[in-house]
C-alpha positions in Angstrom: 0.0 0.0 0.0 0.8 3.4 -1.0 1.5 5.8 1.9 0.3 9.2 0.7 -0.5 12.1 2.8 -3.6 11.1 5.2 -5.7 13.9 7.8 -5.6 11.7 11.1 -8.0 10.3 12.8 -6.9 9.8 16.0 -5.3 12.7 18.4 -1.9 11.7 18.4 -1.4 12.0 15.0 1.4 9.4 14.5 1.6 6.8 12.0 3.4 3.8 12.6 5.3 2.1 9.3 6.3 -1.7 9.2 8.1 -2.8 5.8 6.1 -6.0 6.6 2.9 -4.3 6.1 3.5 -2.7 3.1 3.5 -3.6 -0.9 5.8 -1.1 -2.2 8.9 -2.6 -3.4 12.2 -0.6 -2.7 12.8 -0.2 -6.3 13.0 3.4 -5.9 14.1 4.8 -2.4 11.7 7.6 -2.7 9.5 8.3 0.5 5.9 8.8 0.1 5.5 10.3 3.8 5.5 14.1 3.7 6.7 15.8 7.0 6.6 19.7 7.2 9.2 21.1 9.3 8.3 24.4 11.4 10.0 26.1 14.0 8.6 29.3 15.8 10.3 32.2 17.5 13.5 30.1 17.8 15.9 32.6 20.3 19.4 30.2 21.0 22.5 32.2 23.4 25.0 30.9 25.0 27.6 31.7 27.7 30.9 32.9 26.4 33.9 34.4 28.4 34.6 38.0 27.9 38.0 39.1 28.0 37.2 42.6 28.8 34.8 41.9 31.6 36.8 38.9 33.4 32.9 37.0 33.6 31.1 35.3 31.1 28.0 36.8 29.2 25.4 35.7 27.1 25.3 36.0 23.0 22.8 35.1 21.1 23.0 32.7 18.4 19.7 32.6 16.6 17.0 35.7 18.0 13.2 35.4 16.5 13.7 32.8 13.9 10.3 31.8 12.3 10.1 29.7 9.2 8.3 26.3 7.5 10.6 23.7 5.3 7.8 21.8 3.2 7.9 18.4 2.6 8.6 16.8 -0.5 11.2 19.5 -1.5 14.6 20.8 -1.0 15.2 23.8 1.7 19.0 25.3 1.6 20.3 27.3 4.2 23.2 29.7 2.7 26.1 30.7 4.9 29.6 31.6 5.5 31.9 29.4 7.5 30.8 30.1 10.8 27.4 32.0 10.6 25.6 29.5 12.4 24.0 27.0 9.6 24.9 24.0 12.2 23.4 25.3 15.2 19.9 25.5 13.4 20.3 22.1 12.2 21.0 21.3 15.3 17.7 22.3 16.7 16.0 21.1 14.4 17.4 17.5 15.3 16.8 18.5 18.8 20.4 17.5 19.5 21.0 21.1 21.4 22.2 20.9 25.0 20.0 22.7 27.4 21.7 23.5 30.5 23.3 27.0 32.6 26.0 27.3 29.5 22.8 27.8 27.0 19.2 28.4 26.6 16.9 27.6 24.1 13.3 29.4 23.3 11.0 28.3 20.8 9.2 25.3 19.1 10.1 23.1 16.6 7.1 21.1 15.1 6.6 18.2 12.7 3.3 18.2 10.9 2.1 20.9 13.6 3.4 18.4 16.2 6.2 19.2 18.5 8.8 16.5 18.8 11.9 15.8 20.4 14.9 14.0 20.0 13.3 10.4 20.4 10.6 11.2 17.9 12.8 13.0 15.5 14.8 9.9 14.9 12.1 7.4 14.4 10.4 9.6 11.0 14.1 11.4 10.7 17.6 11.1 10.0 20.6 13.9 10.3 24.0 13.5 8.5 26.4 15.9 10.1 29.8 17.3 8.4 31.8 15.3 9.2 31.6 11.5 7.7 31.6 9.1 10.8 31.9 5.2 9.7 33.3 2.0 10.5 36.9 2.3 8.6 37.2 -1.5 7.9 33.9 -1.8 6.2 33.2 -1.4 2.7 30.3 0.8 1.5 27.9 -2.3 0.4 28.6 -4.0 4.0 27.6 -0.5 5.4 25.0 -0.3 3.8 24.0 -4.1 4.1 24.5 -3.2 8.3 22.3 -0.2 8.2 19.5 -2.6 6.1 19.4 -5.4 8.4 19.5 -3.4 11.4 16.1 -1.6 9.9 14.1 -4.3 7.9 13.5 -8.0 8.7 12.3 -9.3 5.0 16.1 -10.4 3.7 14.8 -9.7 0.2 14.2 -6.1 1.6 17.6 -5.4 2.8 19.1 -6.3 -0.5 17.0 -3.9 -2.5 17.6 -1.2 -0.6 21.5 -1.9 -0.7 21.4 -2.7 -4.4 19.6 1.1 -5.0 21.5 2.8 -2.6 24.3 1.7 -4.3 23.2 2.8 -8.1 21.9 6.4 -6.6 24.9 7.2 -4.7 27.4 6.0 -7.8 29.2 3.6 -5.5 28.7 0.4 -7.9 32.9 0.9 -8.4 33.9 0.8 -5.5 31.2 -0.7 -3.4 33.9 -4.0 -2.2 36.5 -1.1 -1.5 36.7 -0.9 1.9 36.0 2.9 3.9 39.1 3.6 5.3 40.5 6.5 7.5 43.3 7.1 9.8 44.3 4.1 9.8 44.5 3.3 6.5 43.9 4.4 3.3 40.4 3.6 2.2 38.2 5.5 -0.7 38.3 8.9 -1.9 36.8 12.1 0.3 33.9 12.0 -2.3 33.3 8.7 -2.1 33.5 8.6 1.6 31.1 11.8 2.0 28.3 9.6 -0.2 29.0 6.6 1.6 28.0 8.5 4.6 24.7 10.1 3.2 23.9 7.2 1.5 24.1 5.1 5.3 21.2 6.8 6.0 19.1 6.9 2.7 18.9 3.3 3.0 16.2 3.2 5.7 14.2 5.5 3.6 13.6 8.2 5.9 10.6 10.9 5.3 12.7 13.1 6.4 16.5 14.0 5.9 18.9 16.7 7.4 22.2 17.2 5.7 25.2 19.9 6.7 27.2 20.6 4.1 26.0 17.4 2.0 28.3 19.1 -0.9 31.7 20.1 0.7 35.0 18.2 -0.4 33.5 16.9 -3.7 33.6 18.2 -7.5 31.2 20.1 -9.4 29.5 17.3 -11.1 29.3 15.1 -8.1 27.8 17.6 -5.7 24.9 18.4 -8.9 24.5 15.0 -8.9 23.7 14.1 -5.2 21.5 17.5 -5.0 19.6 15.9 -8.3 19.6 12.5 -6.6 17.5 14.5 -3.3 15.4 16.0 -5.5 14.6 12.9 -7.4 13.8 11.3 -3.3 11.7 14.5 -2.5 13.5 14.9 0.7 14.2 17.8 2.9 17.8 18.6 3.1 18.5 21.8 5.0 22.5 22.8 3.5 24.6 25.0 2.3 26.3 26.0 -0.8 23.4 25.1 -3.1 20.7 27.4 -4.3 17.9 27.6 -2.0 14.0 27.7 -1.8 14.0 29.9 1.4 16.3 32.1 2.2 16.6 33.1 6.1 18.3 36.3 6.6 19.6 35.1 10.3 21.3 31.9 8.6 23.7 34.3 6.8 24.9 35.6 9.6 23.3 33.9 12.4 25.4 35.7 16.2 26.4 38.6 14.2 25.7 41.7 16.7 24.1 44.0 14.2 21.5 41.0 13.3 21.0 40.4 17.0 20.3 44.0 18.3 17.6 44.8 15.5 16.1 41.4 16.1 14.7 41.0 12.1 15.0 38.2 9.7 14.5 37.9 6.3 13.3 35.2 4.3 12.3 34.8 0.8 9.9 33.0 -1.0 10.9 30.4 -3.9 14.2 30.2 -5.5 12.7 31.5 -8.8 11.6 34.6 -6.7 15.1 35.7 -5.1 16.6 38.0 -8.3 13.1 39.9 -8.5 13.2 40.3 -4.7 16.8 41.8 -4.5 16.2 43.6 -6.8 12.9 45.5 -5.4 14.9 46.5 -2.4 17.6 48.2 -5.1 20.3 45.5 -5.4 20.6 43.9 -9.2 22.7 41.0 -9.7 25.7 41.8 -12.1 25.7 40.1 -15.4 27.9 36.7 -15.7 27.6 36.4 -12.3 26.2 33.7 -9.6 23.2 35.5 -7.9 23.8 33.0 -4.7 27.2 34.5 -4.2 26.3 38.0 -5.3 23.4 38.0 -2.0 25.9 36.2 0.3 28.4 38.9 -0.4 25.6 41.6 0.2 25.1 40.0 3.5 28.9 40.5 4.9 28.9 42.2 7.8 32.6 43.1 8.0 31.5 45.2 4.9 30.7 49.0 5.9 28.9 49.4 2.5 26.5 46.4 3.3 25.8 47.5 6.8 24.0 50.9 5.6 21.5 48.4 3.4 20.6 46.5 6.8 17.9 48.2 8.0 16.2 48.4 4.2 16.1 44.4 4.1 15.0 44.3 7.9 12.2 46.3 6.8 11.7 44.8 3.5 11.1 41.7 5.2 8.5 42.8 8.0 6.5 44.7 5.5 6.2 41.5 2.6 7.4 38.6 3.8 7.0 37.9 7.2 3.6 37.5 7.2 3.2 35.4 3.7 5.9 33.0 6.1 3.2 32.6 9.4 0.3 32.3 6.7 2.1 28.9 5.4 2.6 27.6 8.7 -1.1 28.1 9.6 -2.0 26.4 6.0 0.0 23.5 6.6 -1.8 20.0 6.5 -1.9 18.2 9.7 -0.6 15.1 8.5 -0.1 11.5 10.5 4.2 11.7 11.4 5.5 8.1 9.8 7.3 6.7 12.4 9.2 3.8 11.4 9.3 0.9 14.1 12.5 -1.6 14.9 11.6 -5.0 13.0 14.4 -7.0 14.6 14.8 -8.5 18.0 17.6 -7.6 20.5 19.1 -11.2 19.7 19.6 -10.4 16.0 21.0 -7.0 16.7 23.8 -8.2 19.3 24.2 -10.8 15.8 24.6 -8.3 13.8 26.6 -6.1 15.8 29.1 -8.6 17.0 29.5 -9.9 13.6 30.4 -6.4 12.5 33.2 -6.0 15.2 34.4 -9.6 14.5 35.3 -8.7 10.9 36.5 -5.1 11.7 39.1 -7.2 14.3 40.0 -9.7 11.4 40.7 -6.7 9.1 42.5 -5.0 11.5 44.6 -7.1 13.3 47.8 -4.5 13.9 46.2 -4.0 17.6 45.6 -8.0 18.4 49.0 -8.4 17.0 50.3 -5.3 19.4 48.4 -6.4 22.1 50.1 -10.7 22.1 53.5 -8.8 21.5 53.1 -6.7 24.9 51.8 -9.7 26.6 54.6 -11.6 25.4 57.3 -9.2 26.2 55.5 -8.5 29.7 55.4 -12.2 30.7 59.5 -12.3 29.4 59.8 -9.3 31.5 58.3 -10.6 34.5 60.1 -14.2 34.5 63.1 -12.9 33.8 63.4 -10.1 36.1 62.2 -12.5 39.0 64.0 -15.4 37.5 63.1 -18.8 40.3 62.5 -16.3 42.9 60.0 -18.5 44.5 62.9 -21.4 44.9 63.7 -20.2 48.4 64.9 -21.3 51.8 61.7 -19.8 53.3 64.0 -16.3 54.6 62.3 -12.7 54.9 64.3 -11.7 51.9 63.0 -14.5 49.6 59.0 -13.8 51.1 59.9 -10.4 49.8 61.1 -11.6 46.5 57.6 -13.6 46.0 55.7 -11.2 47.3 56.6 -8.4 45.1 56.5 -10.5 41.8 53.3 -11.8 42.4 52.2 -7.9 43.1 53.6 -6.9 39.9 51.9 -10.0 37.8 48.8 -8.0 39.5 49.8 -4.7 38.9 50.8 -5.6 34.8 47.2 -7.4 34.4 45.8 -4.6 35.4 47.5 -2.0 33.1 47.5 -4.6 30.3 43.5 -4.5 30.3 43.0 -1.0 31.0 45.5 0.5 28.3 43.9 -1.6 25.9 40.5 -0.6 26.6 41.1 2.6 27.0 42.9 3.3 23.9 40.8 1.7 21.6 37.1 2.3 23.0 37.4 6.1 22.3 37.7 5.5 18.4 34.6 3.7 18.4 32.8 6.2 20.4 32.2 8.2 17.6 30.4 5.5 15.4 28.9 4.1 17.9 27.2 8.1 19.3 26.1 8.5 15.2 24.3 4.9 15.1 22.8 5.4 18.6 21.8 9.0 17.2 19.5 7.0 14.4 18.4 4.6 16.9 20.4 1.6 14.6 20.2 -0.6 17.5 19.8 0.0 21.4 22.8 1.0 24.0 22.0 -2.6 25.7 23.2 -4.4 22.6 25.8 -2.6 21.4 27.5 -3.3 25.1 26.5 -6.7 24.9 28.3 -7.9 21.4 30.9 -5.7 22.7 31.8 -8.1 25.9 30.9 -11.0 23.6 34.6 -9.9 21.4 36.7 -8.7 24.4 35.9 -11.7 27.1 37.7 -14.0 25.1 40.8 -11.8 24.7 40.0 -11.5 29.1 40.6 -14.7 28.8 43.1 -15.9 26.1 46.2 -12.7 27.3 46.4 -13.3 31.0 47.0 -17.5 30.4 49.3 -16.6 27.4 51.4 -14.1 30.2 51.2 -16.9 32.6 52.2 -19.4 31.0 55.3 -17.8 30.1 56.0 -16.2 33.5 54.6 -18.7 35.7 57.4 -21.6 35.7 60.2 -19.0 35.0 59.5 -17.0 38.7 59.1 -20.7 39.7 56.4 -20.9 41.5 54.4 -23.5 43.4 54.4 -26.0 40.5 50.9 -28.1 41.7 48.5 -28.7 39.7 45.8 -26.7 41.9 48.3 -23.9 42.3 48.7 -23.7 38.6 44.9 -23.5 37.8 44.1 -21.5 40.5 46.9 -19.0 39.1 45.4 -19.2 35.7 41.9 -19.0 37.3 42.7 -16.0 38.9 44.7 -14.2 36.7 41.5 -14.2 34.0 39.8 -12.7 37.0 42.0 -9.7 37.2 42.2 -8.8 33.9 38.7 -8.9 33.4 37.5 -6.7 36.6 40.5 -4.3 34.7 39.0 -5.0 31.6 35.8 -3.2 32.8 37.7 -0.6 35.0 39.2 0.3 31.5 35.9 0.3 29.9 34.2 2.5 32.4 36.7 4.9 32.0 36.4 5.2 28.8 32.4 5.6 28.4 32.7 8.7 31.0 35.0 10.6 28.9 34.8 11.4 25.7 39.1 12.8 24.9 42.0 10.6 24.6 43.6 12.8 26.5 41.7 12.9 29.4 41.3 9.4 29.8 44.9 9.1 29.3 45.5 11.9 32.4 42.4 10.2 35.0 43.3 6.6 34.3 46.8 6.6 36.2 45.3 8.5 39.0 41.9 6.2 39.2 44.6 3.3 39.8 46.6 5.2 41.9 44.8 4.9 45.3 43.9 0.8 44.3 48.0 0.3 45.0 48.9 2.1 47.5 46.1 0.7 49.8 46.4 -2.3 48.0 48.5 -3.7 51.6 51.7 -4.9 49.3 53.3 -1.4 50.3 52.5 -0.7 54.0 50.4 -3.2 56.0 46.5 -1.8 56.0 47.0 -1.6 60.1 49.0 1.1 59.7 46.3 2.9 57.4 44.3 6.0 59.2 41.5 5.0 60.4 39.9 7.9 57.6 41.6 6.0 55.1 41.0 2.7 55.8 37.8 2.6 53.9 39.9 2.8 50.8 41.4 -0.5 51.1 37.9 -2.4 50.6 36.9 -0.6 47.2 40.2 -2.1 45.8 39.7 -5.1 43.9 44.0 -4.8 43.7 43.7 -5.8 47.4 41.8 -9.3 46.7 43.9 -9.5 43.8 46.8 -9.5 45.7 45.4 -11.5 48.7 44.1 -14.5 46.5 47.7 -15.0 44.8 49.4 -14.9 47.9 47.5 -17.4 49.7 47.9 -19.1 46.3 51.2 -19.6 46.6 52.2 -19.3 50.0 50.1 -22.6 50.9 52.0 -25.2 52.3 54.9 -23.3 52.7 56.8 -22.1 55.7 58.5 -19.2 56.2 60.9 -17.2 59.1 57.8 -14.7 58.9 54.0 -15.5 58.5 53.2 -14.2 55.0 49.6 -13.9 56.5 50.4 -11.8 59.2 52.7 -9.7 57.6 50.2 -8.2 54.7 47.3 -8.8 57.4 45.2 -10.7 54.7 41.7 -11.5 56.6 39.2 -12.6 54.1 40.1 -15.8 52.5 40.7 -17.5 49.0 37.3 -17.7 47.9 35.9 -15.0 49.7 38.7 -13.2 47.4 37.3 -14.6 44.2 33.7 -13.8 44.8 34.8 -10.5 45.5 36.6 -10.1 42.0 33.5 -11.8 40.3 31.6 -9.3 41.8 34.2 -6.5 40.7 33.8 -8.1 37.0 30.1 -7.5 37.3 29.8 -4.1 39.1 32.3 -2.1 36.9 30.9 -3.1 33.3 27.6 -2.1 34.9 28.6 0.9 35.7 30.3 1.5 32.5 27.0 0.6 30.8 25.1 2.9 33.0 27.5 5.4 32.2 27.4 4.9 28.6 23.2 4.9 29.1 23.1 8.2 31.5 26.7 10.6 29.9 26.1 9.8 26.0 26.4 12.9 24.4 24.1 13.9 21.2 26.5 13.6 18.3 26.5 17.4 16.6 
């Protein structure tokens, strides 16, 4: 069935759409939903520090912005770099913080409905400047992702990856794979379509685009404008001609704009030359009329700022009211929103099977991270080469003792550092699929753990089983698999220490500055360097929120069973709670940090902009 434009019935106006329900084919990606964007009286500022004053004040960004983008056409926004085309996307998407840095006025409706970000993404989609995707994919297995995350019917999915392909002009190098930093991929054109092409192929009614054009060649920019046109979409951008022209998306935070609180907006591209030229201002001969009007609209200009006030008043004398008159006229139209058609199950699948093949194509950091674990195991045998083949002196319980602290101590920044460092990159893929509700927070964390617990698992035995019979340890069998046992233990609980630091901040930087000091406090109360007697009673509190501690502890009593020493190893680092009280503890450490890291990822997620 054919989903034209429909008056609703019912008083939530919302339409829900199932591929499953419907007999259009995807033989042309076209949407037949309509969606009429409006926003009202839209007034943005933000805090910024003033030099002159010592104290921060508030500019406004966008002051009294009123206008309508109609469905089934193309809207441009024209701008120079910097006038603010972004931020009104960005309310738009309703991906604008809200908090004592920034206020925002106004409403933004859909269909004469106000929505917010939820909403927006189930009837919307919003492709930002820069292109974020998966480097070791290739655009057909992006695509093919972005399908099967949207559409259960297999025969679906293909279509809409088959015609995505053709419209974008990626057939050439649709097996090529993305590339980035890492390594060299397709070209910046090719890349940039990939990326707007990710989200034509869920057929959204609606589609926001900044900058759709930048970084490619004539011809290829027409032709993705003529593609959007041929899918009726609405595409807020700039560079490209435009049907409505807002004055305050010129220059959108400019102080002469803001104090006279006007706008300007025109009527249909056809329109603009005629309009100009009513107020006085003919476009030159030979010329491009867009970049004639952007020059007019300089402000660094003196000459342009005298013309001001006549297009301020231009535009509250014949065109501000023709602009509220189409708002009220618009049809109140059912809002298609699109519904997930696959189970949790088959998007922790599909996720996991992504990550697997990204790891396969990119083994340089699996390869980096057996090499450390390899030289640390070397390392730590050779450095405390037998020293558990003792005569049971203070100086040899020393010698164990603090090897058996440092195979702790190197678990633990083996599982961190690799988290650390390599869950950041994925952030921003992960924050742009989340954005289009791809797939929930819950399973991306899920197929996650399902690649990482097996590298938790597979390091720490390959390190131990280097290590173990070079320090010469107890060689039992129980001793041995209890070493083993407990060694996966510890890297896992670092493993989600790593990870939880990494999902509350967002810079490489940062994370690299917090993580020594959120380790920090774990060894020194850790009892290996002063026993926890001696700890302040104010202090001592520290030493139970140490999962190094048990670590420690449950080694120790690993290794020191059966044995006698001039000293009582027990005694000496005061351990009180027991082998497997030690364990359950960790277990519990395993648990409670990935759920906070989850949380954190749930709760601190940031709206991509």
């Amino acid at each position: 069935m054919k989903i034209t434009r429909v008056f609703p019935e019912n008083p939530t106006g919302i339409q829900i759409i199932n591929s499953n329900n419907q007999n259009q084919t995807s033989k042309s990606l076209k949407s037949s939903n309509l969606v009429d964007l409006q926003f009202e009286n839209i007034e943005y500022s933000v805090k910024v520090f003033d030099p002159k004053l010592q104290k921060k004040e508030n500019k406004s960004i966008l002051k009294g912005l009123t206008g309508i983008c109609p469905g089934g056409q193309v809207t441009a926004i024209l701008g120079s770099s910097g006038a603010g085309k972004t931020t009104l996307l960005n309310i738009l998407a309703c991906r604008v913080p809200q908090n004592s840095e920034s206020q925002l006025k106004g409403r933004v409706l859909a269909n004469h409905q106000e929505y917010n970000y939820d909403k927006f993404c189930l009837f919307a989609s919003y492709i930002m400047q820069n292109d974020i995707l998966m480097e070791t994919m290739t655009p057909k297995e992006a695509f093919t992702f972005a399908a099967s995350m949207k559409y259960s019917d297999s025969a679906i999915q293909m279509q809409r990856v088959t015609d995505t392909l053709k419209s974008m002009k990626l057939e050439k190098c649709q097996n090529a794979l993305i590339g980035g930093i890492t390594f060299k991929g397709i070209s910046g054109g090719e890349r940039k379509r990939t990326s707007i092409g990710y989200e034509l192929v869920s057929n959204p009614a609606c589609i926001l685009l900044d900058e759709p054009t930048s970084g490619l060649d004539s011809f290829t920019a027409f032709a993705i404008i003529k593609i959007e046109l041929q899918f009726s979409l609405f595409i807020p951008q700039a560079q490209i001609y435009s049907n409505y022209l807002i004055e305050q998306c010129f220059q959108l935070g400019v102080d002469l704009f803001i104090k006279d609180k006007k706008a300007m907006q025109f009527q249909i591209q056809k329109k603009i030359i005629d309009h100009f030229q009513n107020m006085g201002f003919t476009c030159p001969q030979s010329s491009n009329p867009m970049d004639y009007y952007l020059s007019l609209m300089q402000i660094d200009n003196e000459e342009n700022q005298k013309h001001f006030n006549k297009m301020f008043q231009y535009y509250d004398q014949y065109c501000h009211s023709n602009v509220i008159l189409q708002i009220n006229n618009c049809e109140n139209l059912l809002l298609p929103l699109k519904v997930r058609e696959i189970s949790q199950i088959q998007q922790i699948k599909q996720i996991a099977n992504r990550n697997l093949m990204a790891f396969t194509r990119d083994p340089l950091q699996f390869y980096i991270r057996i090499f450390q674990t390899i030289v640390q195991g070397l390392l730590l045998g050779g450095v405390f080469w037998k020293v558990a083949d003792n005569e049971g002196s203070v100086s040899d319980l020393m010698g164990i003792s603090g090897s058996l602290f440092f195979c702790v101590f190197n678990l633990v920044i083996s599982a961190v550092l690799a988290i650390i460092l390599t869950f950041p990159v994925e952030r921003e893929v992960f924050l742009r699929e989340e954005s289009s509700k791809l797939y929930s927070i819950s399973s991306y964390f899920i197929a996650k753990q399902i690649l990482e617990i097996p590298l938790c698992i597979v390091l720490p035995i390959i390190q131990e089983l280097i290590s173990y019979w070079m320090c010469g340890y107890h060689n039992t069998t129980e001793a041995v698999i209890m070493h083993m046992f407990v060694s996966i233990l510890i890297y896992n609980w670092a493993s989600g220490l790593g990870m939880l630091v990494g999902c509350i901040f967002s810079d490489l930087k940062a994370i690299l500055g917090i993580a020594p000091y959120t380790l920090l406090p774990y060894v020194l109360f850790s009892g290996f360097f002063a026993n926890p007697k001696f700890f302040y009673s104010w202090t001592r509190w520290i030493q139970y929120t140490s999962p190094i501690t048990y670590s420690f502890e449950v080694l120790s009593r690993v290794e020191y069973k059966d044995q006698l020493y001039e000293v009582d190893p027990i005694e000496l680092y005061d351990f009180k709670y027991g082998t497997w009280t030690c364990i359950y503890i960790l277990i519990g450490f395993i648990f409670l940090f990935r759920i906070f890291a989850f949380m954190a990822l749930y709760i601190l997620k940031s709206k991509l902009q």
